[in-house]
N, C-alpha and C positions, 0 to 999 in steps of 0.2 A: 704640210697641208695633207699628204697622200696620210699620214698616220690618224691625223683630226678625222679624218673622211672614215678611216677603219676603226677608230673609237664609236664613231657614231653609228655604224654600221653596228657594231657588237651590243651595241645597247638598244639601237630598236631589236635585233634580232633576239634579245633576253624578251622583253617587253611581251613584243608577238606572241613567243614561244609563252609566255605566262597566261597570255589569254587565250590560247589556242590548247593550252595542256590542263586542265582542271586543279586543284587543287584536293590532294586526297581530303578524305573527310577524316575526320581529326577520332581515336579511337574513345568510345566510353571509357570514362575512369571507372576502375573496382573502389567499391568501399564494401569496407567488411562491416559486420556488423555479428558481436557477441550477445550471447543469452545463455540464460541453464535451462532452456526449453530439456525435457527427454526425448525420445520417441516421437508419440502422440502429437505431443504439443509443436515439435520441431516439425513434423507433417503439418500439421495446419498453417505456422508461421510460414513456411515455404509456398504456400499458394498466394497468402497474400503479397509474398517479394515478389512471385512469378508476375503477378497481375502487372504490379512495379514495375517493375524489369523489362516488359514484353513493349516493343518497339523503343525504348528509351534510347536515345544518342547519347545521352550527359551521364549517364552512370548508368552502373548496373550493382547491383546490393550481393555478397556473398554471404552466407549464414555460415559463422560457426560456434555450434552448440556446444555449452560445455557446460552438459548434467551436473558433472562430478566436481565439490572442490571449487564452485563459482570464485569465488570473490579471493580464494589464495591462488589461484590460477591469474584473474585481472591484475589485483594487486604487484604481482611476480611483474609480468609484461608492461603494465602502465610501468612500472622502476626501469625494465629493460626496456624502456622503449617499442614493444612488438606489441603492444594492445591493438587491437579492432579500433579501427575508424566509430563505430556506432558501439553506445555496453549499453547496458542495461544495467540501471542500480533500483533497487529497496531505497525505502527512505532513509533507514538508518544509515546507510551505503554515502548516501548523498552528499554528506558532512566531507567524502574527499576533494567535492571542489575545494576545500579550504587552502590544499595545499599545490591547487595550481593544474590538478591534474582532468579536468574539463573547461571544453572551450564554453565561453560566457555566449549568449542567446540572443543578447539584444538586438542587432544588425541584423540576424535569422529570420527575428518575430517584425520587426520593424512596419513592415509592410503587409502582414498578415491580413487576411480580409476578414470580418466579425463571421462567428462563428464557424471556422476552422480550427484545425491541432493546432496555428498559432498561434491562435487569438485567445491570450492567457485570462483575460475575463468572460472567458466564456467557460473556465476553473470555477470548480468549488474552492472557496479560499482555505479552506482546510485542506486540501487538497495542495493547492497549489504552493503555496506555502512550503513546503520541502523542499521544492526543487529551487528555492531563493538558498543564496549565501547574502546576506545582507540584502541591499537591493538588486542584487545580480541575478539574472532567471539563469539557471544551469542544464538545466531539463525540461520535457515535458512530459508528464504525468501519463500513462497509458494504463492504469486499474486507477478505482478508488474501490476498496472491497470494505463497507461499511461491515461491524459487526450487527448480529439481530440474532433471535434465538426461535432456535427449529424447537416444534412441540410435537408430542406423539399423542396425535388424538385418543388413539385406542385406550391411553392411560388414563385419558383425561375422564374420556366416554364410564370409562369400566369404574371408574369411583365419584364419577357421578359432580364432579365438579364443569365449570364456564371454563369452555378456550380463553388464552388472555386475550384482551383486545389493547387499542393502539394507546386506550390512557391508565391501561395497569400502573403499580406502582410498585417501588420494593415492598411492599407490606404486603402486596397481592402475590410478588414473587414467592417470597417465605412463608407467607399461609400456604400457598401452594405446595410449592417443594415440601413443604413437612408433611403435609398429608398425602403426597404422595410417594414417600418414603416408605417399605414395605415388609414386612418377611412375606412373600407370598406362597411358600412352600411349608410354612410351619418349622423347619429346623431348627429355630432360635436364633437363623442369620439372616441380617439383610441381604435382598437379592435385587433391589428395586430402588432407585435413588427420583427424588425430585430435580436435582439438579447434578452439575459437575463441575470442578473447576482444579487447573494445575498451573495455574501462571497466566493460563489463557482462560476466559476473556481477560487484556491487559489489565490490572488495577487499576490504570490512569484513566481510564473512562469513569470509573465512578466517582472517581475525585473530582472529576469536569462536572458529573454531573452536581454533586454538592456544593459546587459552585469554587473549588478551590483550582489546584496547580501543582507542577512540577517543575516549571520553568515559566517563569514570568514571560509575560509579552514583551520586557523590552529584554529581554536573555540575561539578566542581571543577578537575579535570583530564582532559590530554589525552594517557595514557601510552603514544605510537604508539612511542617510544623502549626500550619493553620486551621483554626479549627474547621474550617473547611475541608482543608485535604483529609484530616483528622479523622473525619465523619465517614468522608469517602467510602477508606481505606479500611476503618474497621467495620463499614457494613459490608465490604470484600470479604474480612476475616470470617464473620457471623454466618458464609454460608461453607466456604471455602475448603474444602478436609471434614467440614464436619458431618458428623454421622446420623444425625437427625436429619439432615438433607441432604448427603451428598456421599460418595464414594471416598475413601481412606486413598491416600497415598501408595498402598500396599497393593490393595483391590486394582488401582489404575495402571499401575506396572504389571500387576500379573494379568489381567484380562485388555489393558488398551484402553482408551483414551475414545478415540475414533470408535472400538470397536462395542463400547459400552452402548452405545444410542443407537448404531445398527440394529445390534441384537435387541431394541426392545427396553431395554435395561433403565433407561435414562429419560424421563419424563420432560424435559427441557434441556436444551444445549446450544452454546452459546458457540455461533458459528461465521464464517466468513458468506458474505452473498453471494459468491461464486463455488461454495462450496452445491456437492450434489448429493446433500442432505437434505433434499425437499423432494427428491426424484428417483434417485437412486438405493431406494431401500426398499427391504420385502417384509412381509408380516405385520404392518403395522401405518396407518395412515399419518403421513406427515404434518403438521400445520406452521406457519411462519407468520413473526410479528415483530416490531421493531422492539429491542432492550424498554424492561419498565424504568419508570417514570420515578427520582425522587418527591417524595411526599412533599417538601417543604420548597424545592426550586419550579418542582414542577417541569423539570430540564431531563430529557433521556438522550442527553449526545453521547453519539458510539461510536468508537474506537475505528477509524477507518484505514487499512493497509495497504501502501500505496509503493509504486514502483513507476520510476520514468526512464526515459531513454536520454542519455546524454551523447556529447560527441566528444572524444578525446581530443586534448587540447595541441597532440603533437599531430596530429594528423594532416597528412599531404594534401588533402584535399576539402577545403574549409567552407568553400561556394557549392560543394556538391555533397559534402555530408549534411551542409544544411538544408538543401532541398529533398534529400534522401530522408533526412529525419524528419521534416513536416509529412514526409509522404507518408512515412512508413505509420505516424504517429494516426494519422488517415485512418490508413487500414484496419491498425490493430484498435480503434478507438471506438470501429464497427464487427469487434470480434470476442474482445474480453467484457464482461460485466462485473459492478459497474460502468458504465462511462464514466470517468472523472468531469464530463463536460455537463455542464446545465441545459444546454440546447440537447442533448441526447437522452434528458430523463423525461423519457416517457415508456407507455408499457410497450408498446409496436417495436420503439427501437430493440429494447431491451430481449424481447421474445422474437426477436429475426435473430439474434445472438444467439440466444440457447430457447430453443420454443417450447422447452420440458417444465422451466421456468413461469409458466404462463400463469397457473393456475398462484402463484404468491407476489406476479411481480410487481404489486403498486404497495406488499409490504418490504419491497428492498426499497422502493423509489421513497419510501416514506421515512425508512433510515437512513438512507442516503444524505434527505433534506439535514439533519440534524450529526453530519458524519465529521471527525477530524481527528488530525492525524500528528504525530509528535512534533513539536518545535526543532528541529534537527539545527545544533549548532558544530562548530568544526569538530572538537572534542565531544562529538555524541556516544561515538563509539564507547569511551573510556569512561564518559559520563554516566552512561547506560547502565554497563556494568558494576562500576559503585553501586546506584541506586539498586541492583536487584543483589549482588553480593552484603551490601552492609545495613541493607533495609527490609527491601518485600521477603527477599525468601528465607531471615532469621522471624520476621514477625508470623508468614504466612505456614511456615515448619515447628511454628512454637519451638526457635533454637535460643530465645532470650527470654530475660526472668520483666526485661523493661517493657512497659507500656508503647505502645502507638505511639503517645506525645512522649515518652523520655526520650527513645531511639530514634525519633524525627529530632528532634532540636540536637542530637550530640550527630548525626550524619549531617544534616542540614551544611556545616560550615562546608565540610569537605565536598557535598556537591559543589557549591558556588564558585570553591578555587577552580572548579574546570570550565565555566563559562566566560565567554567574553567579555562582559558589561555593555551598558548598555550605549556606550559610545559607539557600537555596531549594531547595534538596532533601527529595524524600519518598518515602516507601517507593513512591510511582506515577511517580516515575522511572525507576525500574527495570526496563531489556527483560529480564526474565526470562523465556525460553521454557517452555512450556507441558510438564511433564513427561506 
């Protein structure tokens, strides 16, 4: 009885002591979170974590930037196990969900409220669309950087030709470019290009525009042999290297790419909407328009560059990287232009992001409408690379004696052995731009 008595005695005395002693408060978990921010950029990322960060119990976000070497550094860590809780991937990047190594989104977004980072219809589906592995969402999208092309009025002004407007066509591009193609010094050498082009704008915009393809909507094939893509692709070639419109290969290695349209040089160029080619140049008055229009579809969708943030799928912390990544996606989704969100495209949002921007920004929101971005299957990477090693860059280098259509129909096979088929196809593979 005396021991029954001193049991019970030691358990109220726990009890008491439990109500009477607090319970610590339980420490924020670290989640890390990777980028190749630089400098600059890693400064501005860091305000919006601090914003994050500041009173948080449930986490706190650590940034580590790593400029140099991105994706062989991830790659390395995701195999060892040491990745970031939070990376950052490119589209083409994306294709590693395949092998297991991002956590899947659904449970994340589940609950999202319309028009938030995770409310994925509030995606341009061009857009969004990358960050699917089949039906699975892996990411959320934090750029959509539509291409559009910066014009240099003073060239336009000085020979006496129309700014393009928004329903130019290729025919307006190439009369243009050619006439504004120059010796303007007399030495018997061009000094003055209409246009530029080195791989970038990507070709596969103008195939979209012709109404073809590189990868079918259900990932099964790869109909670059149509005469759709056909068309595309050699009106790519017809301005491309050539020297009635455009700067030699030669010319672009030795003076720069970028630095041709700075100086003046370059009477249109084909640029990313976050670039600060509308703003940051001297000598010469900028103008911005979305890519022209083919003649025959009547279609100018452009090439949109897109990057999301995933969460690594080994990560200790799966309720708090997902609330860190809705947050963070927040942040940055009121800091980079474009928004990849539809609820964000307007000029206010867009000029509270960069306000230097002000004076072109309903011709970014107007490329935007019409923006998308590659079909990214598991094998994108190695996919990719075929297509530009045995296709674009022997037709675009004049390194083959074959046609457009011979050297599409004899690559054609060897693309499709790297896609899936279409027994993993879903309605979210499909870059449908954003009507």
């Amino acid at each position: 009885m005396r021991k029954s008595r001193l049991i019970l005695l030691s358990v109220m005395s726990i009890l008491i002591l439990g109500v009477l002693i607090p319970a610590q408060a339980q420490s924020p978990v670290t989640i890390t979170m990777a980028t190749w921010t630089g400098v600059d950029e890693a400064a501005q990322l860091q305000k919006i974590l601090d914003k994050i960060n500041e009173g948080n119990t449930e986490y706190q976000i650590v940034h580590q930037p790593l400029p140099a070497d991105y994706y062989t550094q991830i790659q390395t860590q995701l195999a060892g196990g040491t990745a970031a809780d939070l990376l950052w991937m490119d589209q083409n990047h994306m294709s590693l969900a395949a092998d297991g190594s991002f956590l899947p989104l659904t449970d994340c977004v589940a609950n999202a409220k319309a028009g938030t980072a995770g409310d994925v219809k509030d995606y341009y589906p061009g857009v969004i669309q990358t960050a699917y592995q089949g039906d699975t969402l892996y990411g959320l999208p934090w750029i959509a950087q539509p291409v559009v092309v910066y014009f240099n009025k003073n060239l336009f002004d000085a020979a006496k030709i129309a700014y393009p407007t928004t329903d130019w066509t290729w025919d307006d591009f190439t009369k243009d470019a050619t006439a504004l193609t120059k010796d303007t010094d007399g030495d018997g050498k061009l000094d003055q290009w209409g246009t530029i082009a080195n791989g970038w704008p990507p070709p596969q915009m103008f195939i979209w525009q012709a109404g073809g393809d590189v990868i079918s909507s259900d990932l099964s094939s790869s109909p670059i042999d149509s005469p759709e893509a056909i068309a595309g692709l050699d009106f790519y070639r017809s301005w491309a290297y050539n020297p009635a419109l455009a700067p030699s290969a030669d010319t672009i290695t030795e003076q720069g790419f970028d630095a041709l349209y700075s100086s003046g040089k370059i009477a249109m160029f084909f640029g990313g909407a976050s670039d600060d080619k509308d703003y940051k140049v001297s000598g010469f008055t900028p103008g911005v328009v979305p890519p022209p229009k083919n003649p025959t579809t009547g279609s100018n969708i452009t090439f949109a560059w897109t990057a999301s943030t995933v969460i690594n799928a080994a990560t200790s912390h799966p309720k708090e990287a997902c609330d860190a990544l809705l947050a963070v996606s927040e942040g940055i989704d009121n800091w980079k232009v474009v928004s990849p969100r539809i609820s964000q495209a307007t000029v206010e949002h867009l000029t509270a992001s960069v306000p230097e921007k002000g004076p072109n920004a309903q011709a970014f929101l107007d490329a935007a409408k019409n923006m998308s971005a590659f079909r990214i299957v598991p094998k994108y990477m190695e996919w990719e690379g075929l297509l530009w090693s045995e296709y674009l860059t022997p037709l675009l280098n004049n390194q083959t004696d074959l046609s457009t259509a011979e050297l599409a129909k004899q690559v054609r096979p060897d693309l499709e052995a790297l896609l899936p088929g279409p027994s993993e196809a879903t309605a979210t593979a499909e870059a449908t731009p954003a009507s």
